[in-house]
N, C-alpha and C positions, 0 to 999 in steps of 0.2 A: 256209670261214673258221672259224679255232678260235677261241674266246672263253673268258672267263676260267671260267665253270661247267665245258667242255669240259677246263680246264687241274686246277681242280678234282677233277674227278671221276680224269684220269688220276694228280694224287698220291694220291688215295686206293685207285687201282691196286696205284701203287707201296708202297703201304703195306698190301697184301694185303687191301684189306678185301676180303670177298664178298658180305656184304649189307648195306643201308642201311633200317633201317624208322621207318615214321614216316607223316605223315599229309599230301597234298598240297595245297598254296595257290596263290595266284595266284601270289606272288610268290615262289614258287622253280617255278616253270616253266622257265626256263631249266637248273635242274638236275636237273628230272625227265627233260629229252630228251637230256640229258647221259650221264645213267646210263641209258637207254633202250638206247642206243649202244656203253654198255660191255660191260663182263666182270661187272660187279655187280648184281644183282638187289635191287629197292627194291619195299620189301614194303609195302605201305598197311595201317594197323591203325587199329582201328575208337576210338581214342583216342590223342591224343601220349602222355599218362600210359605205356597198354602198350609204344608203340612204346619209351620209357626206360627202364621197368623190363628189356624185351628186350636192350635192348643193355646195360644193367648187368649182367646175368645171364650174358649170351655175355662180357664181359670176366672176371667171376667162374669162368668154368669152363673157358674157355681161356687166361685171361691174356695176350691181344688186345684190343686196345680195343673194346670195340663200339662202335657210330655208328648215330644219330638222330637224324632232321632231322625242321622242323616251320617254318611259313611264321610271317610276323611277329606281334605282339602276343597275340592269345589262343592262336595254334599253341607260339611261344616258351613262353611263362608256361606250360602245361599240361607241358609236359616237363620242368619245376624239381622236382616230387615225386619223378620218376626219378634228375635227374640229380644233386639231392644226396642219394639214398640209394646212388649210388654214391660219391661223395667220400666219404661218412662211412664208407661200408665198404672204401673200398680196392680198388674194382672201375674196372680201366680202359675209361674211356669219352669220346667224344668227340662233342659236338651239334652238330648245324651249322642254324642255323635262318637264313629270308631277314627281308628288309627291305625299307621302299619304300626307292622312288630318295633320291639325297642330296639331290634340289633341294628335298625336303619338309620332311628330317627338324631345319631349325633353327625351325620352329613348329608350331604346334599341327594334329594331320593325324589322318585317319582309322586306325584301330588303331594307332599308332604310337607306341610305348617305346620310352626307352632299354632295350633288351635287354641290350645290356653291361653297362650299371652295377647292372639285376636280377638275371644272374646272378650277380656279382660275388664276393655273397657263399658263395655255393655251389656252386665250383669251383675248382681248384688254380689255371687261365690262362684268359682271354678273353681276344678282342680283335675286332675289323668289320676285315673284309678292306676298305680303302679302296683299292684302285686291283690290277688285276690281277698285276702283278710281283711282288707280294708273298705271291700264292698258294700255291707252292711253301714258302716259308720259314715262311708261317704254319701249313699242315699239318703239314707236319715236325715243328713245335714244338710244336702239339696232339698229335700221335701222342706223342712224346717225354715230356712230361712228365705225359702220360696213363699211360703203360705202365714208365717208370723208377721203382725203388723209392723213395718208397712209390705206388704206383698211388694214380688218382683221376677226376676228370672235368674235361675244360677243355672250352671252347665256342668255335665261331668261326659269326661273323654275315655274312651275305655280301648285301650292297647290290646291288635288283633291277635297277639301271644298271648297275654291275660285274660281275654276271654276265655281261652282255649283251655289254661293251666288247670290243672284237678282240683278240687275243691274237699280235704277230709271232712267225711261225712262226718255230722255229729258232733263237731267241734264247736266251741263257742263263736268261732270265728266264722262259723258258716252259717250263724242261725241271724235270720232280721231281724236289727231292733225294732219296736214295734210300741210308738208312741203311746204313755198313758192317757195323756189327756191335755188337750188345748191348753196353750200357755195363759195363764189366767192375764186379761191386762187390769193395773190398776186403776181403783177408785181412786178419786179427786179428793187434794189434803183438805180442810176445813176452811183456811185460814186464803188459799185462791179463791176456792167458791162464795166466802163470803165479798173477799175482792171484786171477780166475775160482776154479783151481782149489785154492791155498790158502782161499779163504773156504767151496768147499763141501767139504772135507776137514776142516776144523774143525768141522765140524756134526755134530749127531746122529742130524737128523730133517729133511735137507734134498728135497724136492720140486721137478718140473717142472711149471711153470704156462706151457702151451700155447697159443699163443692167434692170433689170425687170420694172422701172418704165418709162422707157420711149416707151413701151407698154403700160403700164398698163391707164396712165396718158392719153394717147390718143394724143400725142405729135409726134408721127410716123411723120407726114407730116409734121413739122418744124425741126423735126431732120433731115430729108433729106433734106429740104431745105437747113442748115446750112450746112450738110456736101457737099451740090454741090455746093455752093455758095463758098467754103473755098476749095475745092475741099480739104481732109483733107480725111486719112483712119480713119475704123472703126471697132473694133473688139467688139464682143457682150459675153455678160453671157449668159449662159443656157439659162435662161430664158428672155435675150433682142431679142433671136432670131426672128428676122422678123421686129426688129425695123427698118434695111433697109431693102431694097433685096438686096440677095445674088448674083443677078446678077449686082450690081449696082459695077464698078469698083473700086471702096472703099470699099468695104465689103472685110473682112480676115476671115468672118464668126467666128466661138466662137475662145478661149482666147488658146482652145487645137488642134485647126482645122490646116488642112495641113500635107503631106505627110511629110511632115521633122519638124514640130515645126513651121510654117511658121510664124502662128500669135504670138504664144508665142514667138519667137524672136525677132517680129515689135515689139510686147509691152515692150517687156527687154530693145529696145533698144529706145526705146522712151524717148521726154527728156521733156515730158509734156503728162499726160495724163486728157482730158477732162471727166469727171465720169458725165453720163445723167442717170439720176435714178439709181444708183447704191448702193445696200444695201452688204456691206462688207461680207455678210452671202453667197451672193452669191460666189465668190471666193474672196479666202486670200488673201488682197492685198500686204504680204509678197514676195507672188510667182511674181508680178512684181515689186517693190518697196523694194527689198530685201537689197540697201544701204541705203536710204532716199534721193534719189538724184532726185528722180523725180520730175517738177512740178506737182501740181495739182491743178483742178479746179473742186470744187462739186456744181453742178448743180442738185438740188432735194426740195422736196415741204417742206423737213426736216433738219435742219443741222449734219454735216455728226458724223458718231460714231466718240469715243477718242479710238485710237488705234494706236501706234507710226508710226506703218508704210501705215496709209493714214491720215496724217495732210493737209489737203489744204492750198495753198497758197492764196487762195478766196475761198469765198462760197457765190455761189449763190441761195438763200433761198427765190424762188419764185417758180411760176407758169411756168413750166420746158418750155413748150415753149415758153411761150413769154419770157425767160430768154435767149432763143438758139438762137430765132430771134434777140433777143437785139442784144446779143454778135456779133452773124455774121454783124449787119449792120455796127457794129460798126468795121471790118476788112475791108481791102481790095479784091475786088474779086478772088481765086486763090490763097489765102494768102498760103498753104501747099501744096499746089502743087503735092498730091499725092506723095509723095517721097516713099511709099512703093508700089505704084500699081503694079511690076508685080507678084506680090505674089499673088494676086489679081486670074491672070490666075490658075498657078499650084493649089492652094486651090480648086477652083471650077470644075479645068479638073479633078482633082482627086475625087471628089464628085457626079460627074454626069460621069464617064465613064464606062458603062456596062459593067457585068462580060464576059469574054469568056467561052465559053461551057463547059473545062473542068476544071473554077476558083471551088472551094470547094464551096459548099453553105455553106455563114457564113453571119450575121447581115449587116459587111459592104457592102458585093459585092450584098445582096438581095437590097439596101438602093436606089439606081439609077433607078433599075426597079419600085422600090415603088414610088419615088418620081414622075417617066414617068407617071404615071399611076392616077398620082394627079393633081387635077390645082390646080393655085396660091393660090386661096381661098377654098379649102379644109384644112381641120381639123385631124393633126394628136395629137393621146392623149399618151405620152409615158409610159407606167410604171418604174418600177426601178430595176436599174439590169446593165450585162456587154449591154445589146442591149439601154440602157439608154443612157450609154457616146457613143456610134458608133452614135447615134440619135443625140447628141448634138452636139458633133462636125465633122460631115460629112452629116448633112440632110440637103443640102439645103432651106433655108424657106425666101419667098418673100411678106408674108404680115404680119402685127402684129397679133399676137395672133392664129396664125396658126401652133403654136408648140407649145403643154403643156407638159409642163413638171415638174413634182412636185422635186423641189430641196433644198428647206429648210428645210422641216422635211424628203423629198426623202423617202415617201410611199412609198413601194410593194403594189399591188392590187389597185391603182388608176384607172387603163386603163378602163377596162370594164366597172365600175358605172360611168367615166368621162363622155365615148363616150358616152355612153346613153343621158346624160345631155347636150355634146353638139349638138347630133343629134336634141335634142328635143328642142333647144334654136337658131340653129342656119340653115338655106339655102343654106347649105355648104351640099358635102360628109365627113365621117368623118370616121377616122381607128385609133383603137385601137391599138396600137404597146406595144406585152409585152412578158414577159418570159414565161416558164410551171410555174415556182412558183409563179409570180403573178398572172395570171391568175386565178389560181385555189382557189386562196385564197378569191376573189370573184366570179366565174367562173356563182354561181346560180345567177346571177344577169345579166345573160342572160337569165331567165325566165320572168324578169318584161320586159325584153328588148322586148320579144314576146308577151307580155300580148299587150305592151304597141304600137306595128304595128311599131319601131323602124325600123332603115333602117341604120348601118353603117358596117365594116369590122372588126374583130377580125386577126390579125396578130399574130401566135404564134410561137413564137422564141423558137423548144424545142431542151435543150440540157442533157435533165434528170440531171439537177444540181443548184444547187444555184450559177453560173458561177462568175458573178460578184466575189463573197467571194472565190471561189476556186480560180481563178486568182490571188486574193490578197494573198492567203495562201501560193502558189505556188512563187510565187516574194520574200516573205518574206523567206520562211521557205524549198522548193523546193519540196513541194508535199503538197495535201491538205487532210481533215481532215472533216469528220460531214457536210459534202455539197450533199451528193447525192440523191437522188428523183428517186419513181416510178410515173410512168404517166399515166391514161385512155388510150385506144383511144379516141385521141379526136375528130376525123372524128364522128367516132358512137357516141360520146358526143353531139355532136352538132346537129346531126341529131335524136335526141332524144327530142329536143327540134321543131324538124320541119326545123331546119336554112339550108342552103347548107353549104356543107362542103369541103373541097379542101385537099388534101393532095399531094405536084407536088415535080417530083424524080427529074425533069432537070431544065434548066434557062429558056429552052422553055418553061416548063411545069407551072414556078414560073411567065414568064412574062403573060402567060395567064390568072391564074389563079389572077393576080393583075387587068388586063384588064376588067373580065369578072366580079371582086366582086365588086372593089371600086366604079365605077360609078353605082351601082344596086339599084334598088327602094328593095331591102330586105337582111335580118341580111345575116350574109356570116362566118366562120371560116376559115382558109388556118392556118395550121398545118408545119409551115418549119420546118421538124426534119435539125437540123444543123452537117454540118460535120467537 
């Protein structure tokens, strides 16, 4: 007999997933023997929290949905810090968490929420699958508006009666819809692009400002076409990192990068800035647009937020690259002439020059050695924290999507569940870069990491502090407050689990110790206590 988890589990077939991670309850039993049965492997991790960050991380790097389930009331709730740090960042993701039966849920009952109406706020869709036939249409619709631009997270609740209910074979209502084909997004009307490129031809000192979607969108290769074609600088968000390379002499690398402010001053002084995927959540476009005097030009699959101080002067409301190519064919070659390239040098000498022997070991002087230690297409996953912003704007990164960083809703405890998910998605080496505090906040999810024959680097940034916040307290108020942390060994931590572990007193001992893990077919820890 097939039943509605059974039905379930085969749209989620048909929608390619391969894995489902997450943490099991009574009341998704019927979907654990579901997926038992399938082609898809369901991974148990040792918190829902990991299990969301995982599948935020797998939709971040392969731009697939990831999928995480989690059984009702405290399983559901524990996977919202996951599943709105994927909304806020634009990572497709999709939860599917159980329920008790309906005959309970109109009073008051053992762990029992409204789950839908908690997610609510912290997803693009929800819905409770009520009654089996509506299986098919409601994955469909989770996958769909999970993975259509702009990606995000939707949820679907599935009642431990409904799971359970028979499913007639054969019926129309039992079989998965089963996508044609990617929703096509449109090209750019004539009549913007000619716009577009009269407003950045009247400039003097017009800039590209990069920012999650032109990663995300898969538009890397036309944004660089535009910018070498225009020869035109480029400063990225957090999260546009890698939309060029940083070695490419228009790169000013992020918006705070440079020994002096170098990029934050191109962009002040910028009299035109081009926004390629640019969600304003990313940075305040007060901080460069602080008169209104800028042009701008929004280039995104969406028209841009209403916020005084990023009004475009056009918006282009297509398909970002063939919107970038437009524009560019429609310029002159060399139209910008680089007019900020040698900011260009200092940004990057300063980013890639190894500490000397007796520099302090601290996040930024460790950052050269790490990056030496990585190729282009290695995967680093950042957590959050003070070793967050030294990541963003001083890591060098030369491919798209080669720098995650969670910056919208800006998790603690992403690194560890990420790396796992993108070791396990991805052909790449991958390190985990993250504080003692986040770390430890997922820490046992370096247990599925070893269940699971994983193979990436754990980088631990320990300052026995919530750094980040004490810095800010310290700026504000000149001393801080309620930030300090005791910490394991985490050498014997890790080796507890079987993993190698590194704990290096020098820069020799740090450059080796990055040599000898990140390229390693096995899990690895390095412990930087920081001075």
């Amino acid at each position: 007999m097939s039943t509605a988890s059974d039905l379930l589990v085969a749209c989620l077939e048909a929608e390619g997933v391969e894995t489902v991670y997450g943490v099991p309850g009574e009341e998704v039993e019927d979907l654990l023997f579901s997926l038992r049965a399938s082609s898809i492997a369901f991974v148990p991790t040792r918190h829902e929290q990991g299990a969301a960050f995982m599948a935020d991380v797998h939709g971040r790097v392969t731009g697939e949905a990831g999928v995480c389930l989690a059984t009702l009331g405290p399983g559901a709730t524990n996977l919202i810090t996951g599943v709105a740090d994927a909304e806020l960042d634009k990572s497709p993701l999709v939860a599917i968490t159980g329920q008790g039966g309906r005959e309970r849920l109109h009073k008051e009952s053992h762990q029992a929420l409204d789950v839908v109406d908690v997610f609510e706020p912290v997803v693009t869709w929800n819905a409770q699958i009520a009654a089996p036939e509506t299986v098919p249409e409601s994955v469909r619709k989770a996958f769909k508006l999970a993975e259509y631009e702009k990606p995000g997270a939707t949820h679907l609740e599935l009642p431990e009666d409904v799971a359970a209910e028979a499913v007639e074979a054969g019926s129309v209502d039992a079989t998965p819809i089963v996508e044609p084909g990617q929703v096509r997004r449109p090209d750019p009307d004539d009549a913007s692009v000619e716009r577009a490129a009269s407003v950045i031809d009247a400039a003097d000192r017009p800039i590209v400002l990069a920012g999650n979607g032109a990663v995300r969108t898969r538009a890397a290769d036309r944004l660089r076409g535009f910018v070498d074609r225009l020869e035109i600088p480029v400063v990225a968000t957090y999260m546009g990192k890698g939309a060029i390379s940083d070695r490419d002499p228009a790169s000013l690398m992020t918006l705070d990068s440079g020994p002096e402010g170098e990029a934050e001053r191109a962009i002040e002084r910028a009299d035109c800035v081009i926004a390629v995927g640019y969600d304003i959540a990313e940075h305040d476009p007060q901080d460069w647009n602080p008169d209104l005097e800028t042009a701008i030009v929004h280039v995104d699959h969406e028209p841009a937020e209403v916020y005084r101080h990023y009004t475009p002067d056009v918006e282009l409301v297509a398909d970002v690259g063939a919107a970038l190519e437009a524009v560019g064919e429609a310029l002159p070659a060399a139209a910008c002439s680089l007019w900020c390239g040698d900011r260009h040098i200092r940004i990057l000498t300063e980013a890639t020059s190894p500490p000397d022997a007796d520099d302090p070991i601290t996040v930024r002087n460790a950052l050269p050695l790490l990056r030496e230690a990585m190729t282009d297409a290695d995967v680093l996953v950042s957590d959050v924290g003070s070793h967050k912003m030294a990541i963003a704007q001083a890591f060098p990164t030369y491919e798209p999507n080669t720098c995650i960083v969670s910056n919208g809703l800006a998790s603690m405890g992403i690194a560890v569940p990420g790396a796992l998910a993108a070791d396990r998605a991805l052909d790449a080496n991958v390190v985990a870069a993250t504080g003692d505090g986040g770390f430890l906040m997922n820490a046992a999810e370096l247990e599925t990491a070893t269940r699971l024959d994983c193979s990436f680097t754990v980088v631990v940034f320990t300052d026995d502090d919530y750094g980040l916040i004490s810095e800010k307290q310290v700026e504000h108020r000149g001393e801080a407050t309620g930030t300090g942390l005791g910490n394991p060994d985490f050498v014997a931590f890790a080796e507890s689990f079987g993993i190698e572990a590194y704990r290096p007193e020098t820069w020799d001992e740090v450059e080796s110790a990055f040599a000898a893990a990140v390229p390693s077919e096995d899990l690895a820890v390095i412990d930087l206590q920081l001075e």
